[in-house]
C-alpha positions in Angstrom: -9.7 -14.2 4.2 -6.5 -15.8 3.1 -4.4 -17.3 5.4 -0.9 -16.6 5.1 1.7 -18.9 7.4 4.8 -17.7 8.5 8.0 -19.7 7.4 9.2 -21.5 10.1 12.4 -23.2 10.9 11.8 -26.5 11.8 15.4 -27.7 12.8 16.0 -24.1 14.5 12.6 -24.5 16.3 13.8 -27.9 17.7 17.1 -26.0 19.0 15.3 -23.0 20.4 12.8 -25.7 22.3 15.0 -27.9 23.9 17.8 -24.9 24.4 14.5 -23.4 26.3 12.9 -26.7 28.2 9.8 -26.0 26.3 7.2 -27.7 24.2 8.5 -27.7 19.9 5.5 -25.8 19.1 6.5 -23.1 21.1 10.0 -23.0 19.5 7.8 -23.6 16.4 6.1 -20.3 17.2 9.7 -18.2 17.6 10.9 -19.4 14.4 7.7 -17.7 13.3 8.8 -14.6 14.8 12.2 -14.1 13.4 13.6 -15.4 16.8 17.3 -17.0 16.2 18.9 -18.1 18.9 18.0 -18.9 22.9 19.5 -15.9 24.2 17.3 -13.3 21.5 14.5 -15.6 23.5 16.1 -14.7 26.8 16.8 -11.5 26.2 13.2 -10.5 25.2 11.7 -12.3 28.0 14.2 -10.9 30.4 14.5 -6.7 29.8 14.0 -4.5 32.1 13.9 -0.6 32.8 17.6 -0.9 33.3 18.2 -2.4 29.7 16.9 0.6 28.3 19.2 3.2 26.1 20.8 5.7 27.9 18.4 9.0 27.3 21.3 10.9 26.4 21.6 8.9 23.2 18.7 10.8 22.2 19.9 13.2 19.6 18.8 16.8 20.7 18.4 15.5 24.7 21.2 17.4 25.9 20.3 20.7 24.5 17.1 20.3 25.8 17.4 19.5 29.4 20.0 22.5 28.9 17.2 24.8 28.6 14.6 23.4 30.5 17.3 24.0 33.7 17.5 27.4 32.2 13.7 27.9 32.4 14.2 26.5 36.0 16.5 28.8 37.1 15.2 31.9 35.5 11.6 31.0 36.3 10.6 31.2 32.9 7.3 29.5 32.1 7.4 26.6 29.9 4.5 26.0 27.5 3.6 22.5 26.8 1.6 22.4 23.3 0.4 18.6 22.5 -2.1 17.0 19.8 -5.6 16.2 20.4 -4.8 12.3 20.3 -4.8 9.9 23.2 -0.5 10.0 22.4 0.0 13.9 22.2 -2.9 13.9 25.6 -0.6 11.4 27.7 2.8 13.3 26.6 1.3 16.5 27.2 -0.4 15.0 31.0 3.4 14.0 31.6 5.3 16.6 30.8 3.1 19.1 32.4 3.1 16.5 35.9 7.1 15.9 35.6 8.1 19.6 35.0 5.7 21.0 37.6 6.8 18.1 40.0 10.2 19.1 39.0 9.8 23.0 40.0 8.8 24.4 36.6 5.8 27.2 36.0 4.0 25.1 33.3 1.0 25.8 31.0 -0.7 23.6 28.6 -2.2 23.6 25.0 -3.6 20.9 23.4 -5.6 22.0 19.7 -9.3 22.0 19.5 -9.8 18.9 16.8 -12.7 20.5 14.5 -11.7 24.2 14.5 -7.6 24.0 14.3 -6.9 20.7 13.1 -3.3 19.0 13.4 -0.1 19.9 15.2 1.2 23.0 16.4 -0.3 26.0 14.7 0.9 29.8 14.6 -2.5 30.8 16.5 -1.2 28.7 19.3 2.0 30.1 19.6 0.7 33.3 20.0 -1.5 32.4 22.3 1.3 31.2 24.1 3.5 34.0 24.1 0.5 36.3 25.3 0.4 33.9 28.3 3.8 34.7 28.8 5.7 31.8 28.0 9.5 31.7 28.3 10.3 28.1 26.6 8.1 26.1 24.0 7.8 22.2 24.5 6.0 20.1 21.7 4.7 17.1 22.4 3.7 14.8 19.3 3.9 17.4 17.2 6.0 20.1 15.9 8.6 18.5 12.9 6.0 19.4 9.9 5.2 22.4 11.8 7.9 24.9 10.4 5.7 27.8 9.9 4.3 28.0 13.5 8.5 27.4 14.6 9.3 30.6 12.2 6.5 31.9 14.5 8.0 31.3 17.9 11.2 32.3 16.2 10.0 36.3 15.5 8.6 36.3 18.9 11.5 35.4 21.0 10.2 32.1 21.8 12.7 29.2 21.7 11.2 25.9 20.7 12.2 22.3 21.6 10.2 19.8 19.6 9.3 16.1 20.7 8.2 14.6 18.1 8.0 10.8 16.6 6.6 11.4 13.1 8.4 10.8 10.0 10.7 13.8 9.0 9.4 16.2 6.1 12.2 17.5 3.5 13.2 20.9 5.6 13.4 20.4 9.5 11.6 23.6 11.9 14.0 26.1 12.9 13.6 24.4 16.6 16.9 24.9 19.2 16.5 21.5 19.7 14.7 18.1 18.0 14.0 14.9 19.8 12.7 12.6 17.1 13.5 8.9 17.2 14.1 9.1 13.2 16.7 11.0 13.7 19.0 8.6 15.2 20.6 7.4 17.8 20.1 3.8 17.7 16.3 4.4 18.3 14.9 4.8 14.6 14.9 0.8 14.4 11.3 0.3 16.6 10.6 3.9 16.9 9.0 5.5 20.3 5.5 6.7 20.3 5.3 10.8 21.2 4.9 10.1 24.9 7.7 7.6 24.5 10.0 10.5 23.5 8.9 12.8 26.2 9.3 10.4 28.9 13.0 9.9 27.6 13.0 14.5 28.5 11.6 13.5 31.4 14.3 11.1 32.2 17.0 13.3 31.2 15.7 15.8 32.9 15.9 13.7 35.6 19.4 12.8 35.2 20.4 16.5 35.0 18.5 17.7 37.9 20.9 14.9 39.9 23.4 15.8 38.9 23.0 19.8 39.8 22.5 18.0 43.3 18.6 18.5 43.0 16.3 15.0 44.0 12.4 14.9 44.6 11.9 12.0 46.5 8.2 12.8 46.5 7.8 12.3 42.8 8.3 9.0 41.2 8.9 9.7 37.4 8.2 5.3 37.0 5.0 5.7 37.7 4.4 8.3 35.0 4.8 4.9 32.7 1.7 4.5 33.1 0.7 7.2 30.6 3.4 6.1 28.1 1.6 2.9 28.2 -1.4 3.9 27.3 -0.2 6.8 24.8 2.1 4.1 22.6 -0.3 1.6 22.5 -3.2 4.2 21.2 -0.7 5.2 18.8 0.0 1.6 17.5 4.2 1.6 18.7 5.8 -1.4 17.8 5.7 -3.3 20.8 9.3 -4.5 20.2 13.1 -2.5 21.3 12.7 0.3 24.3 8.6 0.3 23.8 7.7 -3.0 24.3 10.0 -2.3 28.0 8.0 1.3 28.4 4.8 -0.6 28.0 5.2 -3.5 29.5 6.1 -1.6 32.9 3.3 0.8 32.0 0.7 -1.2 31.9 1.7 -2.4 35.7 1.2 1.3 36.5 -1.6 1.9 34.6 -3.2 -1.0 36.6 -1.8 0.5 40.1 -1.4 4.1 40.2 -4.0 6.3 42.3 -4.1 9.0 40.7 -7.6 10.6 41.2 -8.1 10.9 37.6 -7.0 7.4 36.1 -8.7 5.3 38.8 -12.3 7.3 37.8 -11.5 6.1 34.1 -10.3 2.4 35.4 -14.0 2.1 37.4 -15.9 3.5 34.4 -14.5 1.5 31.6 -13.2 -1.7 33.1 -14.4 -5.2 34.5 -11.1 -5.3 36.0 -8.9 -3.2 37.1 -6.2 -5.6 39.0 -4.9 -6.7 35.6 -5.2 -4.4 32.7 -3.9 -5.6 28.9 -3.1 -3.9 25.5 -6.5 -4.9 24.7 -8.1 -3.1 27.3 -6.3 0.4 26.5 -7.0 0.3 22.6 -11.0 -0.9 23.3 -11.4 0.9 26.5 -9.5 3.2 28.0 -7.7 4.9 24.9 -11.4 5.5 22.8 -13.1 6.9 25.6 -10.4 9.8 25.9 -10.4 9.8 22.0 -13.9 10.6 22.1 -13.5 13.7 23.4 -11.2 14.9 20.8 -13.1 13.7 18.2 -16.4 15.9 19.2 -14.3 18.7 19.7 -14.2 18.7 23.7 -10.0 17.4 24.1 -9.8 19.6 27.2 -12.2 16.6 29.2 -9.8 14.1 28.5 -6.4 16.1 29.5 -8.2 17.2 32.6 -8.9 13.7 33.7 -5.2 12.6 33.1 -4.3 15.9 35.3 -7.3 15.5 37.8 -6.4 14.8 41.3 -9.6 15.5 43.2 -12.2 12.0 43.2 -15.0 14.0 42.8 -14.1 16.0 40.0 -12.4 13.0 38.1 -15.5 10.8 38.8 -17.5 13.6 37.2 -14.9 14.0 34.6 -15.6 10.4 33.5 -19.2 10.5 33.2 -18.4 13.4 30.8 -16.1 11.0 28.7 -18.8 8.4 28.7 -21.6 10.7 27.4 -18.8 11.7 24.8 -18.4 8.3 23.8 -21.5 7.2 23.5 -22.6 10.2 21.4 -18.9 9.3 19.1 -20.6 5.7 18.1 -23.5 7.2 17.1 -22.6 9.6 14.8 -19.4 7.2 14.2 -22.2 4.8 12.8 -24.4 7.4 10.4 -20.4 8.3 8.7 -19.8 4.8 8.0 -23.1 3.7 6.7 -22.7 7.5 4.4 -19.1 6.5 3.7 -19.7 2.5 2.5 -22.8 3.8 0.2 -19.8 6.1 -1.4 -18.0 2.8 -1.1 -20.1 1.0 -3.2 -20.3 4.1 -5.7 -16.9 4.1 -6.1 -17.3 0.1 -7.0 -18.6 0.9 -9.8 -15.3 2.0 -11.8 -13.2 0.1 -8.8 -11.4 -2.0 -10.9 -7.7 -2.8 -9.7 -7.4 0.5 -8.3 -5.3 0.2 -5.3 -6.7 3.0 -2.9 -9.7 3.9 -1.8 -10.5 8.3 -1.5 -13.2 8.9 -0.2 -14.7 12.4 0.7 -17.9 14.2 1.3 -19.5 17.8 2.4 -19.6 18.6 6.2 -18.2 14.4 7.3 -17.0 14.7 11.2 -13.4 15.9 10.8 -13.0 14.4 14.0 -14.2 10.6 13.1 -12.1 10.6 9.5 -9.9 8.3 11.5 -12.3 5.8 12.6 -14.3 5.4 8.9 -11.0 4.8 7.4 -9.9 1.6 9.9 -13.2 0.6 8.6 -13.4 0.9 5.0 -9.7 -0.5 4.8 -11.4 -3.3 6.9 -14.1 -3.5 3.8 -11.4 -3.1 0.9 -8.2 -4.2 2.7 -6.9 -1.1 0.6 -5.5 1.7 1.8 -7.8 4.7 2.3 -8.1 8.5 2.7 -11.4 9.8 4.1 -11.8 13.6 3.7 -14.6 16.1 4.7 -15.1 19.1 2.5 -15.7 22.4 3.6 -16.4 25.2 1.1 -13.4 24.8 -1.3 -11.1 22.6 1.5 -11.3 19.3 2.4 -9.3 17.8 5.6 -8.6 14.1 5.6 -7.6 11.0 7.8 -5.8 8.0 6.6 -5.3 4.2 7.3 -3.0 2.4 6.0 -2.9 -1.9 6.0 0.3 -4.0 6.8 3.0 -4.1 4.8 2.1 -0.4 2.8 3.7 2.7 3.8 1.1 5.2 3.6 3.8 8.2 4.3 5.7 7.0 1.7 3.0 6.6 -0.6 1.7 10.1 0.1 4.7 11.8 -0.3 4.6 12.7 -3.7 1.5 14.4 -3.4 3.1 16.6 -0.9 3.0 19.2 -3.4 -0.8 19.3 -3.8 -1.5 19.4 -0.2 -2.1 22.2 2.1 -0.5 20.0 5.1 0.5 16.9 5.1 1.8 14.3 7.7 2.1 11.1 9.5 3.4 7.8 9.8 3.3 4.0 7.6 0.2 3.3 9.0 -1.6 6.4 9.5 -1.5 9.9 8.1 -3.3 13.3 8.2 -3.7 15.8 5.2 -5.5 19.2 3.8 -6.0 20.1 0.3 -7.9 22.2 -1.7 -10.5 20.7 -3.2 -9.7 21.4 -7.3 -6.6 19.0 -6.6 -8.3 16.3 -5.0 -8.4 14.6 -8.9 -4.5 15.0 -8.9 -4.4 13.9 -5.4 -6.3 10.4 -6.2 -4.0 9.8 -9.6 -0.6 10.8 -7.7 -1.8 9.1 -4.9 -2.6 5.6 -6.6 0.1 6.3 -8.9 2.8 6.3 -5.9 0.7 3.0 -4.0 1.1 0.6 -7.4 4.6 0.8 -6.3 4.5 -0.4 -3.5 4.3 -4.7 -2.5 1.2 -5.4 -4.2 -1.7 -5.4 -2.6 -4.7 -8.6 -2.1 -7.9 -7.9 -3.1 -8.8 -10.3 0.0 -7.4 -9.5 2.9 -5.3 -11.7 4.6 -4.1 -13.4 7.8 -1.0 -14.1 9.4 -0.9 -17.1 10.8 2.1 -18.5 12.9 2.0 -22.4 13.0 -0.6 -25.4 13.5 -1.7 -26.5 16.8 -3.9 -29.9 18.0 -6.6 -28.3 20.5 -4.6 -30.5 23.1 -2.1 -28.4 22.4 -4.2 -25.0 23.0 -3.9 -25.0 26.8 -0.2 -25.4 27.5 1.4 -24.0 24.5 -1.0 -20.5 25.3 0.8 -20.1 29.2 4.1 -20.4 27.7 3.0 -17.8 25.1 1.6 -15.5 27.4 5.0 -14.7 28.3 6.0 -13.0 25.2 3.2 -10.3 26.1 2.6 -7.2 26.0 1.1 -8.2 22.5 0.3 -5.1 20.0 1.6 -3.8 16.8 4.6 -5.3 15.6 4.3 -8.0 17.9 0.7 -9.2 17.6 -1.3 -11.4 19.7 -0.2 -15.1 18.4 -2.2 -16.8 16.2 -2.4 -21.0 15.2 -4.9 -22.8 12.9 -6.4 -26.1 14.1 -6.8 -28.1 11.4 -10.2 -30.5 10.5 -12.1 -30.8 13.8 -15.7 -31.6 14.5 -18.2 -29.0 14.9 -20.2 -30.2 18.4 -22.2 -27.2 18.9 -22.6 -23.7 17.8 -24.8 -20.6 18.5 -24.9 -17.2 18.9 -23.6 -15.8 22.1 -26.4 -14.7 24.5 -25.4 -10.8 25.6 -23.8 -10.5 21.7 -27.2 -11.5 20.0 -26.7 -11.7 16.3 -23.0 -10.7 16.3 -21.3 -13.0 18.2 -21.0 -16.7 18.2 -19.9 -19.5 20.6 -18.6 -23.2 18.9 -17.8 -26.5 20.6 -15.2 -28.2 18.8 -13.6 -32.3 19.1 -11.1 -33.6 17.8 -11.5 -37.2 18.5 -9.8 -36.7 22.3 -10.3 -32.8 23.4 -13.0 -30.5 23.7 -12.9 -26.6 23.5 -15.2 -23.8 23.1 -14.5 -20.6 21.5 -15.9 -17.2 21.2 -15.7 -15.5 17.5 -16.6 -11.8 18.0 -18.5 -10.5 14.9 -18.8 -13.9 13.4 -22.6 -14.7 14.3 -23.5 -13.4 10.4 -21.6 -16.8 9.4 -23.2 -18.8 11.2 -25.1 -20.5 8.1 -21.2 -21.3 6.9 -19.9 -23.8 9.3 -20.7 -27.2 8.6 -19.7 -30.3 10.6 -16.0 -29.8 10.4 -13.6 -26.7 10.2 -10.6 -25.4 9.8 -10.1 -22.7 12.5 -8.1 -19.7 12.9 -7.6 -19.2 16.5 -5.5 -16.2 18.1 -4.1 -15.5 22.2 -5.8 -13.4 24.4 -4.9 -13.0 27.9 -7.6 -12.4 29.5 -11.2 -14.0 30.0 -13.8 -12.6 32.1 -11.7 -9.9 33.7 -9.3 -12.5 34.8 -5.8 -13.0 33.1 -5.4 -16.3 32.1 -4.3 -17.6 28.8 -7.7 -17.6 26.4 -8.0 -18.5 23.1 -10.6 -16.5 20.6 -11.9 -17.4 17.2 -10.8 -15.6 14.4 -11.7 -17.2 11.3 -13.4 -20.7 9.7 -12.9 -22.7 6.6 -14.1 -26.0 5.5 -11.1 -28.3 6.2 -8.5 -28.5 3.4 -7.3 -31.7 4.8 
């Protein structure tokens, strides 16, 4: 792994330091971040709800609380129609609590993963309309979806579409479009698809006031906690109006009562006091994937909605069995997939993608074997499952490469095709997959160039003195995710005291003792026990923040990586 420091500032890091009253490595570690002045600092450390963007500087809000009052008042039904993610199931839970909270007649539609595939389709529409819907509501979905709006059109149906994916060529013929990219002042760290229909919510909110109407009963807040756990799933940047949405979310996530949430706290967490990013993207947020994935989404919605303990402590078990039964067959893809891999190695050469596909592969696990094989390649990669003369595919993409960029050219040669930089979703017949590979390598050679290695970003050096105080001041800057990751040091050439693997991780995980001539420290590296043969008396280590150990939070550093010392 190649480690790749971050150019710091050293007489900036000085200012920000003493400006702060804090240690120089911590204003070290801001220069890192692109952090240029004390009152950026301040300001980050300091936002609150009430620092948030107005939701009417949402393009499209206005229209759209316009017509959910009119479905109000003319108790029309409003159809909420969501994706079978952990995003599109927490924006479709919240809409359908806030609007029915609110006074609204609401039904719900989320796709069936394995059998309808992506977004909003035509067959749901009319599904909807049979059920007698007055107003359409997407959730997560609905900007690539212009034949299923054209749909809705014909039948009467007006649409409004919430929606945080990148925008295709031809916008939907919707009344209305929320969509961060659209403008506004909130393209820069764009909201997840819960994120946007919070910011409905809210300005439904604000309109409802101001007709004279309150429910003091309801607190839209604590509905944060689903935006929480929707934009971290989703990989939001954790920077702008999200990292405020999530950082209050996760509060709510940890306190709320809901029948539902609290069945899914006890079953997947050690601790449910304090719960981090972490915890929703290896916890909570696969467990209500799992569902999805086998082809079951209604479970997971029902637990978000679930009010009744008994029925959402049932509801959980479900998810579990789900899960369990998602890493075994997630584990017979991958093994088929990396023996395809190694296949494809063959004629690899500086190819700068990886396509993978193959007859009958889980539709709904294409996701999951492509974060793995880009972990293998550090290339970007398309995983597609044929079925007769179609093939449906998931992508993952790896920082600093726009996969929606990149498969935008092939636009023409798909079916369907959509997504964001980092991940995207696709169906094409299978006589262009050739095409799609050369278009789709074509389009990636330029982009940045890409390691053969793959690399990590590292912030600054630290003494393992320096571990303890420098990580509470750190531990501020949470919540930690995508686009503001979990901070990472190297300490350079200390002494290897003792090391083993773990005793519950068995061959995967390893603990080491390190000294560096006046402090001691032992870290965990998770996955790392294969190396164990490759650490000799000294080290360089890579060493990255948690903030939590045991189920407590408390500032914790984790090994990430180990070289012999370069110094």
């Amino acid at each position: 792994m190649i480690w790749k420091y971050r150019p710091i500032n050293k007489t900036l890091a000085l200012e920000l330091a003493t400006s702060l009253g804090q240690p120089y490595k911590y204003g070290e570690f801001l220069t890192a971040r692109g952090f240029e002045s004390p009152t950026e600092v301040s300001k980050f450390l300091t936002q609150d709800l009430s620092s948030l963007p107005s939701p009417e500087t949402m393009p499209g809000l206005l229209k759209a609380t316009e017509l959910l009052l009119w479905a109000r008042r003319e108790n029309k039904i409003v159809a909420i129609a969501g994706d079978y993610d952990v995003d599109g199931l927490t924006a479709t839970a919240l809409l359908t609590r806030v609007l029915t909270a609110y006074g609204l007649k609401v039904i719900s539609r989320v796709p069936n993963r394995l059998t309808e595939g992506y977004g909003l389709s035509s067959l749901a529409v009319s599904e909807l309309v049979a059920k007698g819907a007055g107003l359409l509501v997407t959730v997560d979905c609905g900007v690539s979806d212009k034949e299923a709006v054209e749909t809705a059109n014909r039948a009467g149906l007006p649409v409004v579409i919430t929606d945080h994916h990148q925008l295709p060529p031809v916008l939907p013929e919707a009344v209305s479009i929320l969509n961060p990219h659209l403008g506004g002042g909130w393209e820069k760290d764009p909201l997840a698809g819960v994120g946007v229909a919070f910011i409905l919510a809210w300005g439904l909110k604000m309109a409802l006031k101001k007709e004279g109407l309150e429910f003091p009963n309801f607190s839209l807040v604590e509905n944060l906690a689903l935006v929480a756990l929707g934009s971290i799933a989703d990989l939001a940047p954790l920077k702008g109006p999200n990292r405020v949405l999530v950082q209050f979310g996760l509060n709510f996530l940890a306190k709320v009562n809901w029948a539902g949430l609290t069945a899914l706290r006890k079953k997947a967490l050690k601790n449910e006091e304090f719960i981090s990013t972490r915890d929703v993207g290896f916890r909570l947020a696969p467990r209500l994937n799992a569902a999805g994935r086998l082809g079951q989404t209604e479970v997971a919605l029902d637990i978000l909605l679930e009010e009744d303990p008994d029925k959402a402590t049932a509801l959980a078990e479900r998810l579990e069995a789900l899960n369990r039964t998602r890493l075994s067959d997630q584990t017979k893809l991958l093994a088929e997939a990396l023996d395809g891999l190694e296949e494809e190695d063959m004629v690899f050469g500086e190819k700068r993608t990886v396509v993978l596909a193959g007859p009958g592969w889980p539709k709904g696990l294409l996701g999951l074997v492509a974060t793995r094989v880009v972990e293998a390649t550090n290339r970007p990669t398309i995983i597609l499952s044929i079925d007769g003369d179609m093939a449906v595919g998931s992508g993952r993409s790896v920082s600093g490469f726009n996969l929606f960029q990149a498969l935008e050219p092939t636009r023409d040669l798909c079916l369907s095709m959509g997504g964001h930089a980092m991940a995207a979703g696709l169906k094409i017949h299978v006589d262009n997959l050739r095409d799609f590979k050369a278009a789709f390598e074509e389009a990636a050679a330029r982009q940045v160039p890409l390691d053969r290695e793959a690399s990590l970003d590292v912030d600054f050096d630290l003494d393992l003195a320096d571990l303890d105080i420098v990580g509470e001041r750190l531990a501020q800057l949470e919540p930690f995710g995508h686009s503001n990751p979990n901070p990472v040091a190297v300490v350079k050439n200390v002494q290897v005291l003792e090391v083993a693997p773990t005793k519950s991780g068995g061959d995967k995980h390893l603990t080491v003792r390190l000294f560096d001539g006046s402090s001691k420290v032992k870290l965990i590296g998770f996955g790392l026990a294969p190396r164990i043969q490759e650490i000799g008396n000294r080290l360089d280590v890579a060493v990255t923040l948690d903030t939590e150990r045991f189920g407590r939070r408390e500032p914790n550093w984790r090994l990430l990586d180990f070289k012999r010392p370069t110094a």
